[in-house]
N, C-alpha and C positions, 0 to 999 in steps of 0.2 A: 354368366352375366349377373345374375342373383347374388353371387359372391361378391363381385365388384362394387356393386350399387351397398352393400351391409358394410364393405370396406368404407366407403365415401361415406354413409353416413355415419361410420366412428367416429372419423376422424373432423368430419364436421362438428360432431355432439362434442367430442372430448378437446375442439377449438374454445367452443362458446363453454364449455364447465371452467378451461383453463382461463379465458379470458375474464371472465365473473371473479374467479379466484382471482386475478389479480389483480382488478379493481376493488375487490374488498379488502386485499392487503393492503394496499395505498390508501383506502378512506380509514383504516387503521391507523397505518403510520401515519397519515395525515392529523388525525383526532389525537395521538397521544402526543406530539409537538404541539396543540393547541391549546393543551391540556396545560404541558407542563410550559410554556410561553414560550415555546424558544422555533429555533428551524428544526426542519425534518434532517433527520442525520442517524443513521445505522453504522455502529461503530463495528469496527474489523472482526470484534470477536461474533456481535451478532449478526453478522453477514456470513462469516463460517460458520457458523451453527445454525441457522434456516439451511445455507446451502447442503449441511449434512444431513438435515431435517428431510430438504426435498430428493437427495438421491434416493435415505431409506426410505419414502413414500412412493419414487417411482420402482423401485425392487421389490417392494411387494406389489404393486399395481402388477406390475409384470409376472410376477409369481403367482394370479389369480389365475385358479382352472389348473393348476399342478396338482396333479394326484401323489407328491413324492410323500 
């Protein structure tokens, strides 16, 4: 029971860290369109490249506690 309640609340914690993170992405991308006067727009190359950004960060997140 102990184990399931630790499970529920990772996945709660690591709801609200991912949901923060991406409200801060967006007042990001929000601020540098305001910046430079135009609309918000992520052009193809840097959409693949955060998206490769965010695998390597979830393969190490998941790599955390290997003893290899």
């Amino acid at each position: 029971m102990n184990s399931s309640k630790r499970n529920i609340n990772t996945l709660i914690i690591g709801a609200v860290v991912g949901a923060l993170t991406g409200v801060g992405a967006a007042y990001l991308l929000l601020q540098r369109a305001n910046r430079n006067e135009n609309e918000v727009s992520v052009t193809t190359g840097e959409g693949l490249r955060l998206g490769l950004l965010i695998l390597g960060l979830l393969r190490s997140i998941s790599a955390l506690g290997d003893d290899d």
